[in-house]
C-alpha positions as CSV (number, residue, x, y, z in Angstrom):
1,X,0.0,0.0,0.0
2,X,2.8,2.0,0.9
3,X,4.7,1.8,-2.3
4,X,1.1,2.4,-4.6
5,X,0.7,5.4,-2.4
6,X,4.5,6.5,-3.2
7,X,4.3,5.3,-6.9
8,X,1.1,8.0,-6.6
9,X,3.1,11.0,-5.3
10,X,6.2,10.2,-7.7
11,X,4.0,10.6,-11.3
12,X,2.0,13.4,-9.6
13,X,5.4,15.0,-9.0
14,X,6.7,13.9,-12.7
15,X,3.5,14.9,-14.5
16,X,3.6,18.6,-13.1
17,X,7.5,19.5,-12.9
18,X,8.6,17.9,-16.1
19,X,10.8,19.7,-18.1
20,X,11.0,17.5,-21.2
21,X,8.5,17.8,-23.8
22,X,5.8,19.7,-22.1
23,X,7.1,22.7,-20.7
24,X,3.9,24.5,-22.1
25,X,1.8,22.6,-20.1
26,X,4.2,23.2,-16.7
27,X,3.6,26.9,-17.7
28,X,-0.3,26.8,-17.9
29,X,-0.3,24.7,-14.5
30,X,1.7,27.1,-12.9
31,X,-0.8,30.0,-14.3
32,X,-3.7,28.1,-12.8
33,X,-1.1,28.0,-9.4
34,X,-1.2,31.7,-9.5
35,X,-4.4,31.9,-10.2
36,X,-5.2,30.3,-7.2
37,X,-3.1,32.2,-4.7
38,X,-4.2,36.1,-6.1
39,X,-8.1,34.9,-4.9
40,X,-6.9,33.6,-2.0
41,X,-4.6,37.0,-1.2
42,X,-7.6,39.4,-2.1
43,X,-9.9,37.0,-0.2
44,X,-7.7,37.5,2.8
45,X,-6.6,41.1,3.1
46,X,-10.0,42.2,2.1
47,X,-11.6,40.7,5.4
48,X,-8.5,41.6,7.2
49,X,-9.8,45.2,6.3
50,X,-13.1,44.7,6.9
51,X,-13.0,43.2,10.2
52,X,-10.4,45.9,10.8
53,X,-13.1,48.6,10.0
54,X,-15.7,46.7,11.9
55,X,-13.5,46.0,15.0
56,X,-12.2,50.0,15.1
57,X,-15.8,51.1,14.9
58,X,-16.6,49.1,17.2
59,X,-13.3,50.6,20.1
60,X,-14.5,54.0,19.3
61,X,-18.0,53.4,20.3
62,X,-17.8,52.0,23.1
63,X,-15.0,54.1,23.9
64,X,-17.2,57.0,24.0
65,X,-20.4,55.8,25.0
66,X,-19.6,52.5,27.4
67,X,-20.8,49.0,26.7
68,X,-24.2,50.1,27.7
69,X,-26.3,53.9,27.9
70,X,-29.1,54.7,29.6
71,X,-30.8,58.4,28.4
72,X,-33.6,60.4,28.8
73,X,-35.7,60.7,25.5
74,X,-37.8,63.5,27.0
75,X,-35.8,66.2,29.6
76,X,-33.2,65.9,31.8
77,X,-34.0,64.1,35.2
78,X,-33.1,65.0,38.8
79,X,-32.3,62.7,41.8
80,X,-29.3,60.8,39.6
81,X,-27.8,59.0,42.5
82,X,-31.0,56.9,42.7
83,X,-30.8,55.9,39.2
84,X,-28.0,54.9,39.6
85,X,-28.5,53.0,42.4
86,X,-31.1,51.5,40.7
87,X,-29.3,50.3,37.9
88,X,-26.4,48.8,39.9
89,X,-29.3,46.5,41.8
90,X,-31.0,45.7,38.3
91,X,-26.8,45.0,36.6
92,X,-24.4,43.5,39.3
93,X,-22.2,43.0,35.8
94,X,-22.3,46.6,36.0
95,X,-18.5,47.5,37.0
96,X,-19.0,51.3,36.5
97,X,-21.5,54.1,36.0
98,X,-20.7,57.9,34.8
99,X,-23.4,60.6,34.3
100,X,-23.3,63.4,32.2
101,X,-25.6,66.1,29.9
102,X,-26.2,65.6,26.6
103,X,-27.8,68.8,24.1
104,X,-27.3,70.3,21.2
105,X,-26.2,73.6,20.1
106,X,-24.3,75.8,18.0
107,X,-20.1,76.9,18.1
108,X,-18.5,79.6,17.3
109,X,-14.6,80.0,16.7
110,X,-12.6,82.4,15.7
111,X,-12.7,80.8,11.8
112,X,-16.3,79.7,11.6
113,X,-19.6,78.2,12.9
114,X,-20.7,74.7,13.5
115,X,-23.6,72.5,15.1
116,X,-22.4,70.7,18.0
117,X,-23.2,68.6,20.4
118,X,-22.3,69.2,23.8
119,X,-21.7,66.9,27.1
120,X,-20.9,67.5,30.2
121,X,-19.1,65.1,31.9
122,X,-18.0,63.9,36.0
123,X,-14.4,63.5,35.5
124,X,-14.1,61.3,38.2
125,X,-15.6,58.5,36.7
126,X,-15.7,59.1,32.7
127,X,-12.1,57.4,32.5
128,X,-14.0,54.1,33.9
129,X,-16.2,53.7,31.4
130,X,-14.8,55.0,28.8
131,X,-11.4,56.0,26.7
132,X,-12.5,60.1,26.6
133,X,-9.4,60.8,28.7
134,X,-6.6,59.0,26.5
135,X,-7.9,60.3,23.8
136,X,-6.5,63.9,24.9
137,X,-4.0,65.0,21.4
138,X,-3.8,68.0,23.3
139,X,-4.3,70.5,26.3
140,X,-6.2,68.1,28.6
141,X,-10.0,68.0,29.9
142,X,-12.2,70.7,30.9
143,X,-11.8,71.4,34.6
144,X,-13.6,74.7,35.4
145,X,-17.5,75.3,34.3
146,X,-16.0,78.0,31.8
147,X,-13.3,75.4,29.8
148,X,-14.4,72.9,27.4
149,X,-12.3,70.0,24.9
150,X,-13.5,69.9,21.3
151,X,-13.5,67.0,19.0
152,X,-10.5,67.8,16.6
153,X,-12.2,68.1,13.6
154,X,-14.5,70.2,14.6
155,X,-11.5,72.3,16.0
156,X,-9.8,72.9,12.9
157,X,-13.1,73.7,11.0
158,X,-13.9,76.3,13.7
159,X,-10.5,77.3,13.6
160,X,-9.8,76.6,17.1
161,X,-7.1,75.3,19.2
162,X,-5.9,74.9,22.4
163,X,-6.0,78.6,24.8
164,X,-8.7,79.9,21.9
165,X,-12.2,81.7,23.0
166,X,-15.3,80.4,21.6
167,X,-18.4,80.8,22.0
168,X,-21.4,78.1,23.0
169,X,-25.0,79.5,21.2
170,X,-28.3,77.8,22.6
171,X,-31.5,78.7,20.7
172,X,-34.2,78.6,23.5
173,X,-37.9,78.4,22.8
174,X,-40.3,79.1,25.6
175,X,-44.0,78.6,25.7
176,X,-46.2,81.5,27.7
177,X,-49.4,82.5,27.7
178,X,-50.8,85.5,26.7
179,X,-51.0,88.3,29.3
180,X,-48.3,86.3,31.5
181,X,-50.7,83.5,33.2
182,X,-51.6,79.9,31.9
183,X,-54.3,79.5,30.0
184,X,-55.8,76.6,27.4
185,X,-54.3,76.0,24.1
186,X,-55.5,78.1,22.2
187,X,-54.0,81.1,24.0
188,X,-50.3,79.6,23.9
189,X,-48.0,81.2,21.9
190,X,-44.7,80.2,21.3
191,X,-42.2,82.9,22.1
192,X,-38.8,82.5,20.9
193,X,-36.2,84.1,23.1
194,X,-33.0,85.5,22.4
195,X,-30.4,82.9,22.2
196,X,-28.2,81.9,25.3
197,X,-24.4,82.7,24.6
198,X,-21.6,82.2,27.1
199,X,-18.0,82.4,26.2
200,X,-15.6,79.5,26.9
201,X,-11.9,78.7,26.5
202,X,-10.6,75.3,24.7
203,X,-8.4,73.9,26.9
204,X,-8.2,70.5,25.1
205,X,-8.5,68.5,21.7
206,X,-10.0,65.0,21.9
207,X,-9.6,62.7,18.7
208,X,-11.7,59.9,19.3
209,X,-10.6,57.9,15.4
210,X,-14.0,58.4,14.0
211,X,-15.2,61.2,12.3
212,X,-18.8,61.8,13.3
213,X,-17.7,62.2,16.6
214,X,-14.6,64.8,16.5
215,X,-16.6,66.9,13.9
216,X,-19.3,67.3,16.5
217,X,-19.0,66.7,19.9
218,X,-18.1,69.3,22.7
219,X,-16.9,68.0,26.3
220,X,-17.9,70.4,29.2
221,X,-18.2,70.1,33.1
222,X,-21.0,68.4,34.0
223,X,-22.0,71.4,36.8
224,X,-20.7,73.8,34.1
225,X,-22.9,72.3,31.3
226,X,-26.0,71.7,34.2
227,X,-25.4,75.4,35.3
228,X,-25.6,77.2,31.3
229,X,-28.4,75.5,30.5
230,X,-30.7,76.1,34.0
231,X,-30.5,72.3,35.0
232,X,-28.8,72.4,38.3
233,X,-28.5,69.1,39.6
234,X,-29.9,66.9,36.5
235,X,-28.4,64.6,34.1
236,X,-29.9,63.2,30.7
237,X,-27.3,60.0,30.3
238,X,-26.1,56.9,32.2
239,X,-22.9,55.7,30.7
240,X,-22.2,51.9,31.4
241,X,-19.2,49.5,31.5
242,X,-19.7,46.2,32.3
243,X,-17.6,42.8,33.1
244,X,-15.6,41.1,30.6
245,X,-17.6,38.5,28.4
246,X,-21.1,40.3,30.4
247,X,-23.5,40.5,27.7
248,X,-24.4,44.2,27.3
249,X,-27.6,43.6,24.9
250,X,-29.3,41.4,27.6
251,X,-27.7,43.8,29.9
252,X,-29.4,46.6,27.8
253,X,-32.9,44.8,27.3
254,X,-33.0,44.8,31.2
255,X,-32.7,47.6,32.3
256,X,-35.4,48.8,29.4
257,X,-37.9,46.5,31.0
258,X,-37.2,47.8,34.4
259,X,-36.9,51.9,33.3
260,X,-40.2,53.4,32.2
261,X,-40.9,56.4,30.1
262,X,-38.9,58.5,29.8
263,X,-35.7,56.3,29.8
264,X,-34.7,54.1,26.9
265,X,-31.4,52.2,27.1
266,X,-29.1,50.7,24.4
267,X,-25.7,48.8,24.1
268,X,-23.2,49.8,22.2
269,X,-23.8,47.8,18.6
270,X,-27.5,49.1,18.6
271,X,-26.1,52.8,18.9
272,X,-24.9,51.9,14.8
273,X,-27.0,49.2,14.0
274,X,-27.3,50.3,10.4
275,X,-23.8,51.2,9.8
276,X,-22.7,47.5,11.2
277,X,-25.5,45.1,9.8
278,X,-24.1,47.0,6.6
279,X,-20.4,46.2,7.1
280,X,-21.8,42.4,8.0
281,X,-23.9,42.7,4.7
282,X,-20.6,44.0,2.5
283,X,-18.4,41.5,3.8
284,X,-20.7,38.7,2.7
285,X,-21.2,40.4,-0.8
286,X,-17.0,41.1,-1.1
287,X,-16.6,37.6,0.0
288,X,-18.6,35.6,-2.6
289,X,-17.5,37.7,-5.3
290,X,-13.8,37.2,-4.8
291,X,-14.5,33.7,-4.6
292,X,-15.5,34.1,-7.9
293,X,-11.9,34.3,-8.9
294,X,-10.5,31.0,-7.4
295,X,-13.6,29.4,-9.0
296,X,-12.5,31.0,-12.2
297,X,-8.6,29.7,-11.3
298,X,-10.5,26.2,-10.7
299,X,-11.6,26.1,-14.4
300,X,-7.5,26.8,-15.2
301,X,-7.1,23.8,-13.0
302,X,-9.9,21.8,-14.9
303,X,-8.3,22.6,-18.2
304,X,-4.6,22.1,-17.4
305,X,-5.5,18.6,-16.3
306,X,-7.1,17.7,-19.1
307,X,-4.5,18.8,-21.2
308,X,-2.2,16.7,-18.8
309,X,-4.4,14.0,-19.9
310,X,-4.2,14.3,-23.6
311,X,-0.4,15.5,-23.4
312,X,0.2,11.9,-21.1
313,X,-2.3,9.3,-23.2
314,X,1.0,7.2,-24.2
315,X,2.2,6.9,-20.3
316,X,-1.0,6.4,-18.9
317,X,-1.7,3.7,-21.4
318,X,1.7,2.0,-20.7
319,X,1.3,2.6,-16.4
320,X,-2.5,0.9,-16.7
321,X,-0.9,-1.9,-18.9
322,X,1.2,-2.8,-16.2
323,X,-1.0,-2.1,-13.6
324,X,-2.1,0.7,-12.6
325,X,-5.8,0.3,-11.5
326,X,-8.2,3.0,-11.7
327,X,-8.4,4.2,-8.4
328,X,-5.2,4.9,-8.6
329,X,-5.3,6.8,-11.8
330,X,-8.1,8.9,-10.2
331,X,-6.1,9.3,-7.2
332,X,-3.0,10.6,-9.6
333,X,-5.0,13.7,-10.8
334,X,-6.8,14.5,-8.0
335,X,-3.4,14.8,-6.3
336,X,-2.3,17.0,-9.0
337,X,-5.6,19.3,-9.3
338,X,-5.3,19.8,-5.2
339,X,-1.1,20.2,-5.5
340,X,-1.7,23.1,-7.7
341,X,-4.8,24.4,-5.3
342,X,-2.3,23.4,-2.1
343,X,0.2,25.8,-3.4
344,X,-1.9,28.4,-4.6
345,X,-3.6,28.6,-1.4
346,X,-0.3,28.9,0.7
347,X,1.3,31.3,-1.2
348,X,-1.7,33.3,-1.4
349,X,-2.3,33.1,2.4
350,X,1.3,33.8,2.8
351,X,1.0,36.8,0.6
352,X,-2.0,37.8,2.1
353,X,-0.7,37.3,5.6
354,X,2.0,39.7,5.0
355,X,-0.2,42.3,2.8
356,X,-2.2,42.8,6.0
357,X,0.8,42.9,8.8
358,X,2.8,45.5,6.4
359,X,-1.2,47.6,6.2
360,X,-1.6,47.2,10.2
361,X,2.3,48.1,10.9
362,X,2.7,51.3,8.4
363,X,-1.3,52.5,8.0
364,X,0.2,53.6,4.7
365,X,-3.3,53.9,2.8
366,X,-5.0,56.8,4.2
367,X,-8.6,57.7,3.7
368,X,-10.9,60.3,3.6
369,X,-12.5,60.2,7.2
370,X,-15.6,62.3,6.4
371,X,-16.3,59.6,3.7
372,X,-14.7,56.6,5.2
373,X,-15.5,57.4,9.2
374,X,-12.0,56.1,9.8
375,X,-8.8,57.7,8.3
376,X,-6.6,54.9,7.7
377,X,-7.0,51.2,6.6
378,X,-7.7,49.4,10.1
379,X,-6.6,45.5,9.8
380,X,-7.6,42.9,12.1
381,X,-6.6,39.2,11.2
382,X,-9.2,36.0,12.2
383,X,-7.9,32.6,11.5
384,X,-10.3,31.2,12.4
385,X,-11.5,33.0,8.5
386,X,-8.1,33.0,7.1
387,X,-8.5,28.7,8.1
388,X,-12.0,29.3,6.2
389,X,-10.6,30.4,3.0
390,X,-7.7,28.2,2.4
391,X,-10.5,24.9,3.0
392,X,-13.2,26.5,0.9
393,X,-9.8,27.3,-1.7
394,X,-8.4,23.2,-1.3
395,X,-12.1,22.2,-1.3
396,X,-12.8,24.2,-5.2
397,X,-9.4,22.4,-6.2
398,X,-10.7,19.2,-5.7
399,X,-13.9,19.4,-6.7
400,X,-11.9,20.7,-10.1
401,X,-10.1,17.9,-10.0
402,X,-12.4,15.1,-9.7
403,X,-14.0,15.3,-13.1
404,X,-10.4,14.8,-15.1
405,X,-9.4,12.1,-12.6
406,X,-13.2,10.4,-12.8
407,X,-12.2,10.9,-17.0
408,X,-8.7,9.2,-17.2
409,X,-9.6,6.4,-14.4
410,X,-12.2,5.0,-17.3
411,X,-10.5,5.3,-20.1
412,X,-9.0,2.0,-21.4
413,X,-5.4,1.6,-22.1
414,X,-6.1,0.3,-25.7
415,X,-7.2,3.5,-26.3
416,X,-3.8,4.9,-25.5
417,X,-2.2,2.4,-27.1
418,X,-4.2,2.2,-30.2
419,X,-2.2,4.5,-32.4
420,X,1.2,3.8,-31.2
């Protein structure tokens, strides 16, 4: 058994390194090789990237909002200690809890005018939940009710920077009734009052890595932020981090069930559901059609066997005439289809292997973050994926191969012979 299994590997060998009289045919096995390996690189750095853009989204937003948030959809709400006691009874997994006040409003900077949004956060505790604080590119966080941290893009399109004045504009709109007192509905008029301004000085830059977040948000006190808008005392947001391996959407579905109106809570993934069930969505898509190309390299390997078989009618003839049975002609070409897949799939994994280390070491390939969210090309390597590819890659190489090897292990050796 030993030697028929040897005998097997030695023709394979012969049949697809000869040198003699078929050097032609070496060639077009050798394209087919290639062919192979350039599906399995793209396959590989392409979901390198995409995980890579999936996991970085994925840092930054829990980074900034905590594994799990709890907010009020309606006004702010007083008496925060008791929520949060509340919600560590309801989430033991719940390791830390920071509060702060979330609105919107407008900036102004020396260079231009933006909408904003602006939080006000308890320093103490936003570093436990979240990475605000090493995010700091420069100056450091607000300390005083008057100094606030911008995101940097929207510093630079203000035209602000570290010791600059700006200004924080809130639109107010208050409803009175006619003649001073309260009356039905029909009496209410809605007058707008002059905009709330109050000056403020930058005294950090916070780049958070995604650029919906540093083109809008503004990080404040929270006793500064509570005191310019006339909320002493309440909060709007319950920032979340929870244990390691702690599911935070059953973690979030509880605390929903057990906060009424006006609290809503989600985890971190529903925060961008769309954006990530389309990254999910375009991974699938980019995956099947680069498989597409080692399926097309498959049909290479289909026809360079078969022209094997033609090229090789004499020797297979005169190997079945002594012999050789027809398992172990089928055998012969399967052995060569998946050889040629075998090396195709390692040099392309090896390729694509190093494709993604030399992208993750040197970010060389940047991109335009207000298109991209991200401005680099993030890589992040599974192998449990990269083990996917190369199987479903050996697995299309011998499915190839099993139709020429089925074809030459019934053919007679008279027919080979016939002619000669």
């Amino acid at each position: 058994m030993a030697k028929q299994v040897s005998a097997v590997w030695l023709l394979a060998r012969r049949f697809l390194l000869s040198r003699s009289s078929d050097g032609f045919l070496s060639f077009i096995a050798w394209v087919s090789v290639v062919g192979v390996a350039l599906g399995v690189l793209a396959l590989t750095v392409v979901t390198s990237v995409v995980n890579g853009f999936e996991g970085e989204l994925t840092k930054i937003i829990s980074g900034l909002n905590g594994d799990v948030i709890l907010y009020s959809r309606n006004e702010a709400v007083s008496e925060p200690e008791l929520i949060e006691q509340k919600i560590r009874r309801i989430l033991p997994e719940a390791t830390a809890v920071t509060r702060s006040f979330v609105t919107e409003l407008m900036v102004a900077g020396p260079h231009g005018v933006g909408g904003a949004v602006l939080e006000g956060v308890e320093l103490q505790t936003l570093g436990e939940v979240t990475v605000v604080p090493r995010r700091v590119t420069a100056g450091l966080l607000p300390e005083r009710p008057n100094e606030v941290a911008l995101g940097a893009s929207l510093a630079d399109r203000i035209g602000a920077s570290v010791g600059s004045e700006i200004r924080l504009i809130l639109p107010l709109a208050e409803e009175t009734a006619k003649g001073g007192s309260k009356t039905s509905d029909r009496d209410l008029e809605l007058r707008m009052a002059a905009p709330r301004s109050v000056k403020a000085l930058v005294v950090g830059v916070v780049k958070m890595g995604m650029y919906e977040y540093d083109s809008k948000y503004v990080f404040g006190t929270l006793a500064g932020v509570q005191d310019f808008l006339g909320q002493p005392g309440k909060v709007t947001t319950f920032k979340l981090k929870l244990k390691s391996g702690a599911d935070s959407r059953v973690a979030s579905n509880r605390l929903t069930e057990n906060f009424g109106y006006p609290f809503r809570s989600k985890d971190w993934a529903q925060l961008n559901k769309n954006l990530f069930y389309a990254i999910k969505l375009e991974k699938v898509v980019i995956a099947i059609i680069l498989t597409v190309i080692v399926i097309v390299a498959a049909f290479n390997v289909v026809s360079t066997l078969m022209m094997m078989i033609h090229d090789k009618t004499k020797e297979i003839a005169i190997l079945k005439a002594m012999g050789f049975r027809p398992g172990q002609s089928f055998r012969l070409f399967c052995l060569v289809g998946f050889g040629m897949g075998l090396v195709g799939t390692v040099v392309g994994m090896s390729l694509g292997l190093g494709v993604s280390w030399l992208l993750h070491q040197t970010r060389w390939i940047n991109l335009p973050s207000e298109i991209y969210y991200i401005g680099y090309l993030p890589v992040v390597v599974r192998w449990s994926e990269v083990g996917l590819i190369g199987v479903i890659a050996l697995v299309i190489a011998f499915v190839a191969a099993a139709y020429p090897g089925w074809k030459v292990a019934r053919r007679s050796p008279l027919d080979g012979l016939r002619y000669e």
